[in-house]
C-alpha positions as CSV (number, residue, x, y, z in Angstrom):
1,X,-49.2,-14.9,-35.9
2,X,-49.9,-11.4,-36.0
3,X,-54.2,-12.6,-36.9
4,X,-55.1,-8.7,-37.6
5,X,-52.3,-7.9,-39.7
6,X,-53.3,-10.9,-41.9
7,X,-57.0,-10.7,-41.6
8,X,-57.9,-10.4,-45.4
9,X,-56.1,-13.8,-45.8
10,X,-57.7,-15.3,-42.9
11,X,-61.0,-14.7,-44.4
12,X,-60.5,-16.2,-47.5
13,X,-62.0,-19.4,-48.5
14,X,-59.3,-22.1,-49.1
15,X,-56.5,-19.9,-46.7
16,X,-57.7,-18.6,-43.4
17,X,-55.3,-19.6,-40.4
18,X,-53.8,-22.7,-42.0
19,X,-52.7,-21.3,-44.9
20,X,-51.4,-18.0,-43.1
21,X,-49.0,-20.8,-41.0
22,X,-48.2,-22.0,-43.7
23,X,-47.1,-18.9,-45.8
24,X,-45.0,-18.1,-42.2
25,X,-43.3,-21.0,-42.3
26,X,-42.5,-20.8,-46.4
27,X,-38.7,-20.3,-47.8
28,X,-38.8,-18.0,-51.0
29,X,-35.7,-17.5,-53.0
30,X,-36.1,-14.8,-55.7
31,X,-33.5,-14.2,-58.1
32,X,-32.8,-10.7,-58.9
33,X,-34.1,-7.4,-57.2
34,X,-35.2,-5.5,-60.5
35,X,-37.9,-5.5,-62.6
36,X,-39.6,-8.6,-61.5
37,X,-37.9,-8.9,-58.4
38,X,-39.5,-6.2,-57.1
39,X,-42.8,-6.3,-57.2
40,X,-42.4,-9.9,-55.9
41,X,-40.6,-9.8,-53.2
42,X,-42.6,-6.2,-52.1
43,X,-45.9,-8.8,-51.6
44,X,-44.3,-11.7,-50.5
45,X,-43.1,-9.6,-47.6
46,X,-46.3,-8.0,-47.2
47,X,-47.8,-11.7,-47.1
48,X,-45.4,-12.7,-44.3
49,X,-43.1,-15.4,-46.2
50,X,-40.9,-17.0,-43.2
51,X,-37.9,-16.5,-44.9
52,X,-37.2,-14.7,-48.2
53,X,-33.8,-14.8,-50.2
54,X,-32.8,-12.4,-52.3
55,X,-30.2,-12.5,-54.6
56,X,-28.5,-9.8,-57.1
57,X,-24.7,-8.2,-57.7
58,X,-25.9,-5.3,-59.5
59,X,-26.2,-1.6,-58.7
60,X,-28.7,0.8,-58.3
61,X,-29.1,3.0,-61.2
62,X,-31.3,6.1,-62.3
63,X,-33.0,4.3,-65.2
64,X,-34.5,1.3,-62.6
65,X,-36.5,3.8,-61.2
66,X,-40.0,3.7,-63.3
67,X,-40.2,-0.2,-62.4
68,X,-38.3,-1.5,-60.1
69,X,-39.7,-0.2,-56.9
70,X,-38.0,-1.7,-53.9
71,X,-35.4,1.0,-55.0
72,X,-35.4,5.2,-55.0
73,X,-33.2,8.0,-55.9
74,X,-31.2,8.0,-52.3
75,X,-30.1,4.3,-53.3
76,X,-28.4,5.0,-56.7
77,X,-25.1,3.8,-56.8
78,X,-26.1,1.4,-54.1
79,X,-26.1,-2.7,-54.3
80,X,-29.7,-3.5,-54.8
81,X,-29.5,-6.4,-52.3
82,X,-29.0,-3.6,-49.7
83,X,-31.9,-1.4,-51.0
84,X,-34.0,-4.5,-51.5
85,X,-33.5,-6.1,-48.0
86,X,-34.5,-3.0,-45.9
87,X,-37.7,-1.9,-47.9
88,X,-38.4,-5.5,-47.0
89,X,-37.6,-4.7,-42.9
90,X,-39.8,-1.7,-43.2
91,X,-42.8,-3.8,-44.8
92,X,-42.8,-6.2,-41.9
93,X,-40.3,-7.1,-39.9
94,X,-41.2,-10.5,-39.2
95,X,-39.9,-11.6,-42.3
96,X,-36.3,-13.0,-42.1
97,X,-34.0,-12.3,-45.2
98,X,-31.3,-13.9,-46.3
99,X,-29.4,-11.8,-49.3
100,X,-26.7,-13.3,-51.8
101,X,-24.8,-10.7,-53.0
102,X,-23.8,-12.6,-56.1
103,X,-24.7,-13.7,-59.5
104,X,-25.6,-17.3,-60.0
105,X,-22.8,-19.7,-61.5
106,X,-22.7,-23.1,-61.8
107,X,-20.2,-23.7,-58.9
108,X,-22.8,-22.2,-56.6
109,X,-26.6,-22.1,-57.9
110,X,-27.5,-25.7,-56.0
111,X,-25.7,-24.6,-53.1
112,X,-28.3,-21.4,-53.3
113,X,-31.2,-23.2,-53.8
114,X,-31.3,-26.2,-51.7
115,X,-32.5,-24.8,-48.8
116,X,-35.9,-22.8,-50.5
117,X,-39.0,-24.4,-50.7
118,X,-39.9,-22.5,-53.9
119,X,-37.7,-20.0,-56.6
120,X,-38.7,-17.2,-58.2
121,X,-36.9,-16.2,-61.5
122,X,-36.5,-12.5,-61.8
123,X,-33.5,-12.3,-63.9
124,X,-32.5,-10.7,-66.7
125,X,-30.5,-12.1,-68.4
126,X,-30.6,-15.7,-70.9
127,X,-27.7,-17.4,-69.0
128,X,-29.1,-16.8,-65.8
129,X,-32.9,-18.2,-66.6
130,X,-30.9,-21.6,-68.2
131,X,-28.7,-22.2,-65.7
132,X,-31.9,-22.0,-63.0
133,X,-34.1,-24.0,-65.1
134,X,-31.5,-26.7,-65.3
135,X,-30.7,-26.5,-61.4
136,X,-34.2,-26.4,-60.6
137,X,-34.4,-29.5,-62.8
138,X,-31.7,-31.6,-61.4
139,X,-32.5,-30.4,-57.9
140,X,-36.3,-30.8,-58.0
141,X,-36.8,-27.3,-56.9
142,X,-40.7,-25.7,-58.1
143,X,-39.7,-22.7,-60.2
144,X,-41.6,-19.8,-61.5
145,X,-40.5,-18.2,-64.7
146,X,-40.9,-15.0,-65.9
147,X,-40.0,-12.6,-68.1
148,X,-40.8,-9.0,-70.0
149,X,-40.2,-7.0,-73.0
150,X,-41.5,-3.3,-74.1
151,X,-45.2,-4.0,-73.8
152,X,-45.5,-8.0,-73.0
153,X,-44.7,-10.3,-70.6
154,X,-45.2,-14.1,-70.0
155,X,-45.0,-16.5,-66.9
156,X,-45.1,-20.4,-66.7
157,X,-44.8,-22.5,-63.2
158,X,-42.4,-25.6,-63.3
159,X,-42.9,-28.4,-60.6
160,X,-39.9,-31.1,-61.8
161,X,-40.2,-34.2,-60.5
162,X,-44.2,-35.1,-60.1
163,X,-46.3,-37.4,-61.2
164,X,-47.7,-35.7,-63.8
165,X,-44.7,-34.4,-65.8
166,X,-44.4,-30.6,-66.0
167,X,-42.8,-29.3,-68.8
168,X,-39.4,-26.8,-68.3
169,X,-38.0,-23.7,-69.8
170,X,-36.3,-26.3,-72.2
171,X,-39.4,-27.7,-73.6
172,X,-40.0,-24.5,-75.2
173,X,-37.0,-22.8,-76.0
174,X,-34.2,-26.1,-75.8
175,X,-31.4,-24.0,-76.3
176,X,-30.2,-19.6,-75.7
177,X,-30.9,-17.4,-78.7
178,X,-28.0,-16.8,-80.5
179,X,-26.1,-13.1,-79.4
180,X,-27.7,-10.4,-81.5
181,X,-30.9,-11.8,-82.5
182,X,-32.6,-10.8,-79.2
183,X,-33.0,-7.2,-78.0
184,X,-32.4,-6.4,-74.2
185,X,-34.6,-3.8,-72.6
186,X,-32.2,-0.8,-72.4
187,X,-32.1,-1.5,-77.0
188,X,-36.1,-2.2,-76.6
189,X,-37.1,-0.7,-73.7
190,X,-40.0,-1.8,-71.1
191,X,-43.1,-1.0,-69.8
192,X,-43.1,-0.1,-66.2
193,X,-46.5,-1.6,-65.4
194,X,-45.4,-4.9,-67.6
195,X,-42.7,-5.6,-65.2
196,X,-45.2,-4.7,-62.3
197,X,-47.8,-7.3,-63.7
198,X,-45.6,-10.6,-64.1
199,X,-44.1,-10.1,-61.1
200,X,-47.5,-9.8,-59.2
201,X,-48.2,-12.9,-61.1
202,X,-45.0,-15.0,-60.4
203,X,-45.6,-13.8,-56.6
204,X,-49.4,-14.7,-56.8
205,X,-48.0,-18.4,-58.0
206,X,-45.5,-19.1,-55.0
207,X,-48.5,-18.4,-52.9
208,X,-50.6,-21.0,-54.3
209,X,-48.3,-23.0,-54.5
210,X,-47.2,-22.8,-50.8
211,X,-50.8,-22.9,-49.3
212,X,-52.2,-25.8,-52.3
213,X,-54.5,-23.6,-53.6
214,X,-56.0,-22.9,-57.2
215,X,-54.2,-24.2,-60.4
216,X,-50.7,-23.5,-61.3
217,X,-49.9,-22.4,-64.3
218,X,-47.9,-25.7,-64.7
219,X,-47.7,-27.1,-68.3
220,X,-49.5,-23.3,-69.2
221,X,-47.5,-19.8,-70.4
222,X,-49.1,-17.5,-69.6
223,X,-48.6,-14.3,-72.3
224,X,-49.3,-10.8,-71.4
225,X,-50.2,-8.1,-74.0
226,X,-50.5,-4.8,-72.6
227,X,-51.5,-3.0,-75.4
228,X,-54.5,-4.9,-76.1
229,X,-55.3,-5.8,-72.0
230,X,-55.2,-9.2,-72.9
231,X,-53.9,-12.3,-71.6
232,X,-53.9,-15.5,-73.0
233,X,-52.8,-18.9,-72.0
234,X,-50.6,-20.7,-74.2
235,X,-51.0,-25.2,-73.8
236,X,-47.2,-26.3,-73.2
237,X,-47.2,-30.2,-73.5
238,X,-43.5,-31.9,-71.8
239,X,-41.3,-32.7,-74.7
240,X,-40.0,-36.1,-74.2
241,X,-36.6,-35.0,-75.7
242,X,-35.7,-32.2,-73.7
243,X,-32.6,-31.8,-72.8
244,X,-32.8,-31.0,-68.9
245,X,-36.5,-32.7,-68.3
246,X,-37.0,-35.2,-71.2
247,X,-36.9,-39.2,-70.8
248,X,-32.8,-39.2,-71.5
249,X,-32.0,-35.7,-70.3
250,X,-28.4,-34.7,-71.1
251,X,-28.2,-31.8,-69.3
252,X,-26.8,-34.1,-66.1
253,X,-23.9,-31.4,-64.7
254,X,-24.6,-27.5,-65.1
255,X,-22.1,-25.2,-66.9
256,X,-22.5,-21.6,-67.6
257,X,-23.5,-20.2,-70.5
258,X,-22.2,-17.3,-72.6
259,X,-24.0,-14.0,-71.2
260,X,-27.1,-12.5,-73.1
261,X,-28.8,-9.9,-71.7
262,X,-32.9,-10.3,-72.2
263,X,-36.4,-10.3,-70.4
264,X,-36.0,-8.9,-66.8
């Protein structure tokens, strides 16, 4: 442990050398290098995660730019998984990553997942969030939700399979909106700073997560409103009948959904 580089973690109360092991010894998968992605992965790398997985299929293009800043001009046209996992070697170089150049299915999302200690969910698109909710679910993996949309974001921490019961992206919205009744962000557009804040946030979570610190936002979504500055925290109690978490789940198998681009 490099204790200079990581001094102003060392000195906090609740973190100092333990917690920095800790955070070097950590396995981070975050899904998607975009919006949310980026931000995230930028400071877990800068916190000195062990080993950080990254996964996204998609390209580089001029209109990521404003927000998602693992990426600049010279990478258009380029995979983001490429972009994505040398900013992180230029950040700090003791960080080991471990890129999936793919999009998550149902034949290989468990595979992807098994081996991280905690995901973040920086996609952006409806299919994608379900299907990792679900996984997450059945393979009692902590998950940190996020998502954004012109001038508001939200974030919500699910820990399946504790005492306490944590509620799941089912428990408040059970099934995808229908195609059509949803704008995407290229219809709506985004907020540069938005996607800048929740991903902060959704990094700020797998921390306190990893080093047992603070209150997750567990059973709590978390709703950002830029255009007032305010936050608010919304009371999200487990719904007994939920399909993926509830007392008779039936969401036992994962399938992929029909495709509908959304918050990311």
């Amino acid at each position: 442990m490099n204790t200079e580089q990581y001094s102003r973690h060392i000195r906090l109360p609740g973190f100092g050398t333990e917690g920095q092991k800790k955070i070097e010894s950590a396995r981070v998968l975050v899904v998607g290098a975009g919006g949310l992605g980026s931000p995230a992965i930028t400071y877990l790398a800068g916190a000195g995660v062990g080993l950080l997985g990254i996964t996204d299929d998609d390209t580089v293009e001029l209109s990521n730019l404003p927000r998602q800043i693992l990426h600049t001009s010279d990478n258009v046209d380029q995979p983001k998984i490429t972009s994505a996992e040398q900013r992180v070697r230029q950040l700090n170089s003791a960080v080991k990553v471990k890129t999936y150049p793919q999009r998550l299915k149902a034949e290989n999302v468990l595979t992807v997942i098994k081996d991280f200690d905690i995901i973040i969910d920086g996609s952006d698109n409806f299919a994608t969030k379900f299907l990792l909710n679900d996984a997450c679910v059945i393979g009692g993996k902590p998950l940190v939700h996020g998502g954004v949309l012109r001038y508001n974001g939200q974030v919500m921490t699910i820990v399946p399979n504790q005492k306490s019961r944590s509620a799941c992206y089912r428990c408040i919205f059970p099934e995808p909106p229908q195609a059509g009744t949803v704008p995407n962000c290229s219809e709506a557009g985004i907020l540069n700073t938005v996607a800048g804040v929740i991903g902060l946030i959704q990094a700020t979570e797998a921390i306190k997560f990893i080093i047992n610190v603070g209150d997750l936002l567990i059973n709590r979504l978390l709703v950002f409103d830029a255009l007032s500055m305010n936050f608010r925290t919304i009371e999200i109690k487990p719904d007994a009948t939920c399909p993926a978490c509830g007392k008779n789940p039936r969401i036992k198998t994962l399938s992929d959904l029909k495709e509908i681009e959304c918050k990311g």
